[in-house]
N, C-alpha and C positions, 0 to 999 in steps of 0.2 A: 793724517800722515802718522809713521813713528820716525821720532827722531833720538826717545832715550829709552833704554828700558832697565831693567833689574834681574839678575839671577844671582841668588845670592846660596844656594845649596853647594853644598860640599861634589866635588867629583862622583863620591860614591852614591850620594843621596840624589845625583841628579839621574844616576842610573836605576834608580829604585823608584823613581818617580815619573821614569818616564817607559813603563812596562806599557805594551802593546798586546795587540792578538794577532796572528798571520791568519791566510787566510782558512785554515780546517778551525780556527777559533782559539787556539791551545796560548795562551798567555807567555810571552815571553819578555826575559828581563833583558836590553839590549846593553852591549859593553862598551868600549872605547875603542876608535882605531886605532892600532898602534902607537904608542905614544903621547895621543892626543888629551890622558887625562892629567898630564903632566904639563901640559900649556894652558889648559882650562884654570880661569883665575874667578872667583866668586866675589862678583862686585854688587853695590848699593845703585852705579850709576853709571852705567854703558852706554858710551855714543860710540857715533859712526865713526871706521877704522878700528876699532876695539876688539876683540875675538868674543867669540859666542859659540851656546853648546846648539850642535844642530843635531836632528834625526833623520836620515836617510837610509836608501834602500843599500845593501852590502854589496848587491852587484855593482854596483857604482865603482867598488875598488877589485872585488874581487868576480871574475869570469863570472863561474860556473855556481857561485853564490845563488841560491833561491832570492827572487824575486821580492818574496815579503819577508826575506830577513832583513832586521833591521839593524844599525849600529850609530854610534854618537862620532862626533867630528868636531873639531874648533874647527871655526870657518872666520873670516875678517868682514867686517860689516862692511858693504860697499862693492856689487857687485862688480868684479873688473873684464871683461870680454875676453873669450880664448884668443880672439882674432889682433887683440889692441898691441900695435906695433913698437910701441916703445919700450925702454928697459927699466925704467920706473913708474910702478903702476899710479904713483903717487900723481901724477902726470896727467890725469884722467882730467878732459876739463867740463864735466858735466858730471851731476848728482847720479849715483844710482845706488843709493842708501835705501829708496822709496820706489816702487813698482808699480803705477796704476793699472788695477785689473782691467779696466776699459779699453783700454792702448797696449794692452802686453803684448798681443801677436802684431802689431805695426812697428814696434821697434826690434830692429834685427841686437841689440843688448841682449833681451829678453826674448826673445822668438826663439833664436835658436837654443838655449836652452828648455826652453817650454817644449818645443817639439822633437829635443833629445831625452826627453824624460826626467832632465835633472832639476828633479824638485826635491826639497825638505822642508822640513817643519822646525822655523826657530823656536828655542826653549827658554822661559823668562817667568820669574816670578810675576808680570805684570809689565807695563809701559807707561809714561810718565806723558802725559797732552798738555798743553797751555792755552789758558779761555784768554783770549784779546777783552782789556776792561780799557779803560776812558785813560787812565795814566802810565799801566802796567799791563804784568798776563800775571795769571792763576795759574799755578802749576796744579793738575792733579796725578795722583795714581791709580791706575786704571786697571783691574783683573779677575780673575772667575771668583766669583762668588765661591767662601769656603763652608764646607760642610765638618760639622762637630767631630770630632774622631782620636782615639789617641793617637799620637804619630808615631811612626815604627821605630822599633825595636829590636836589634839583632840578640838574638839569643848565641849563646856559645858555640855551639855547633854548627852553627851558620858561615858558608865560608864567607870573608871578607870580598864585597863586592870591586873594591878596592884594588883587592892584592889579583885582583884577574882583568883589570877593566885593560891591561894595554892587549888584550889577545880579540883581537876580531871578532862581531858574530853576537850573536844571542846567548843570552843563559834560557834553557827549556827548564820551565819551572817542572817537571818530573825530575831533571837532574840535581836539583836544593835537597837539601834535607826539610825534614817535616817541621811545619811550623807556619807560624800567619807572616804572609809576605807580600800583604797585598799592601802599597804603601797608602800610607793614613796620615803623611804628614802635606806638608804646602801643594796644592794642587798647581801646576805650571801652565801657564799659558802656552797653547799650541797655535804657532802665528805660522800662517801660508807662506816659504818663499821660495827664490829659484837659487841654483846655485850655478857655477862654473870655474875651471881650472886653469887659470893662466903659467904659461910659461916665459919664463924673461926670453926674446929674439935671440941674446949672444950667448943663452944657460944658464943652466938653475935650475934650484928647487921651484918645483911647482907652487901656487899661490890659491888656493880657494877661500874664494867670497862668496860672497850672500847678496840676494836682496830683500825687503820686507814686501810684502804684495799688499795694496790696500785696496779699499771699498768707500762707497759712502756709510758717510757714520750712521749708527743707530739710532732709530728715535730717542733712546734716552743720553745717550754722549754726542748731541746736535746742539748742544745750548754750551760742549768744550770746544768743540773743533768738527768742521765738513768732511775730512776725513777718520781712518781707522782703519788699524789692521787686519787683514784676512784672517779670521778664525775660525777653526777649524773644531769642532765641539762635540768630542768624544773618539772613543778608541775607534769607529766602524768608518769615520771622515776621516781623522788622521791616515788609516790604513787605505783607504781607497787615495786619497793625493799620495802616498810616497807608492803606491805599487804601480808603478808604469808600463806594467808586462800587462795586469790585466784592466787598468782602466786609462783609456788613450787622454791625450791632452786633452779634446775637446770636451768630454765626459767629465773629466777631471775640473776644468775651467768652471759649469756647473755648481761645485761646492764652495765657490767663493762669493760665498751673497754676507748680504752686513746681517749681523746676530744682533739681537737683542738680550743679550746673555751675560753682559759685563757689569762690573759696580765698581763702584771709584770712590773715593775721598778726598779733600784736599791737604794739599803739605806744603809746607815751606819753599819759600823761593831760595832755600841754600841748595837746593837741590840745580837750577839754574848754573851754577859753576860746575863744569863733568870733574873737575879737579876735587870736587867733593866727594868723599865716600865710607857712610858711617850711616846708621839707622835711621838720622836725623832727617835725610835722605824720603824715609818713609812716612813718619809719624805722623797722624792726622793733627790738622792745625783749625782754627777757626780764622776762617778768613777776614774776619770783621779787629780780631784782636789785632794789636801794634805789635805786642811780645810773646807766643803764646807760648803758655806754660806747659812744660810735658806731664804728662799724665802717672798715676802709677803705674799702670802697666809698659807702660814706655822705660819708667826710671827702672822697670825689673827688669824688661829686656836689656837697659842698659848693662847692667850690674852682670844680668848671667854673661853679655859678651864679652865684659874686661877679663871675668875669670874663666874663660874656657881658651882652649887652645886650637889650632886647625895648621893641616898640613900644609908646608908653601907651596905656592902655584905661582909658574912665571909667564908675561907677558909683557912681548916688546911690539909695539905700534908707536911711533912718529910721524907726524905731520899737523898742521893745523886746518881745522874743520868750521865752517859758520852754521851753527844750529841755533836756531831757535830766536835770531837776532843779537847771538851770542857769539864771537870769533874765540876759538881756545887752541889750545895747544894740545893733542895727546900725550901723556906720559905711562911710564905702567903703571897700573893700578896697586893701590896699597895692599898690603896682605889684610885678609880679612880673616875673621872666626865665624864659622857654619852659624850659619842662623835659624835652625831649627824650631825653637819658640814663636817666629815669623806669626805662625799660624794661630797662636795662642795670644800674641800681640796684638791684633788686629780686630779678634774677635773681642776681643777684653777691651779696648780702648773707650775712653770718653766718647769719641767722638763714632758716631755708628755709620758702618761704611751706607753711602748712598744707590741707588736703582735708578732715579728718577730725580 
């Protein structure tokens, strides 16, 4: 199952990191909907009802939109049904945080968006599992294996991906200026879901949610948990799930097999309260220790995030949610600082992420 996950990149860095190919091949950087990079908030510990950055097809909002362009979306964790007749979706009296790929086409929740095409790809530094032990659970964090690299770097001339993300649509990397734009920093988890747009019966603003689609776990995350998120693994899978025009549901359904592709670590049970949100969240721990000590590369990631700055981003979600054998309240999430080094943390720690 996923019940928590992580995105902890900046608005602009989540657009540069989440570059695609249509389908002639031609690499594109995709922007924000309308407004949407202004509600995206970058947290350490995301649960259900939370907002999240998705990737979807742009015909979705707009007509005569090609097919395989792509663009980013907040979307609310918890799918809600276009059809659900009440005026608070809060009201929903069954889970749809979680999506079994086995059952997807038997519940009309998820059927009919399957067989409208409305699929995206949740975007997350990774997702947080807990192993069942004899007195407690093990929280781990769970995410693609990262490759050595610097991480990018805007040069001057480079327009701010920022200052253009509220305009619909791709950036065609022919239209940047010259220079390396291939992003080199935290690789993102591409997790399979479906999405759908409720509208309240008496009016309103429309409402899109998510669901996460899962699988059985992989042989090597079978010894955290039976299940695991649909992943989707690499630019040529991503792009055939979100193009609906040229690969139908069933074809589509296909790419949702369990990966043997992830590595994990284990981290603190602070992570356990979603009211938590701070790196500590991340940091590998040894699970035999009572106290465990943070590492130096940990006390450096600390240090760079008390003095750096990041822009505010706001989110409002209420209600309360039972995850994980835990009841909590939603609140908005704290303002965080872009956590760029992520990648440099993790490779650098005591503690060496696990495969097996």
């Amino acid at each position: 199952m996923c019940g928590r996950t992580a995105c902890t990149l900046a608005a602009d860095e989540v657009s540069r990191a989440s570059q695609y190919r249509d389908r002639g091949g031609q690499r594109r950087q995709p922007r924000w909907k309308d407004g949407d990079s202004d509600k995206y908030r970058p947290s350490y510990n995301k649960s259900p009802q939370s907002l999240s950055p998705v990737l979807l097809s742009q015909r979705h909002f707009v007509k005569n939109a090609p097919v395989d362009e792509c663009v980013l979306a907040v979307m609310r964790w918890g799918l809600v049904p276009a059809w659900f007749r009440e005026n608070d979706p809060n009201k929903m009296q069954y889970s749809t945080n979680n999506c079994r790929c086995e059952s997807l086409l038997e519940k009309k929740s998820y059927k009919d968006p399957m067989l409208k095409g409305q699929r995206c790809v949740i975007l997350a530094d990774g997702f947080y599992e807990w192993r069942r032990q004899l007195k407690d659970k093990q929280p781990f964090f769970i995410y693609f294996p990262q490759t050595q690299g610097p991480v990018h770097v805007k040069t001057e001339d480079q327009e701010d991906p920022q200052t253009c993300s509220s305009e619909e649509g791709s950036v065609d990397q022919k239209e940047e200026d010259k220079g390396d734009h291939e992003w080199r920093g935290w690789r993102l988890l591409t997790i399979a879901g479906l999405f759908d747009c409720w509208t309240p019966p008496s009016g309103g603003d429309p409402l899109y949610t998510y669901t996460v689609i899962t699988v059985d776990a992989s042989p090597n995350l079978q010894g955290i948990h039976d299940r695991m998120p649909a992943i989707l693994d690499g630019e040529e899978e991503v792009r055939r799930w979100l193009d609906f025009g040229e690969v139908k549901s069933l074809d589509a359904l296909k790419l949702l097999q369990s990966k043997n592709t992830l590595t994990f670590h284990p981290v603190s049970s602070f992570v356990n309260n979603s009211r938590n949100n701070s790196p500590e969240c991340l940091q590998p721990v040894d699970p035999q220790a009572k106290e465990p000590k943070p590492s130096a590369s940990s006390k450096m990631m600390m240090g760079w995030l008390k003095s750096s700055t990041h822009p505010k981003r706001k989110e409002s979600d209420t209600g309360e949610v039972k995850q994980e054998g835990h009841t909590r309240e939603t609140r908005p999430e704290k303002q965080l600082k872009t956590a760029g080094p992520l990648q440099q943390w993790l490779q650098g720690a005591n503690k060496k992420p696990r495969t097996n």
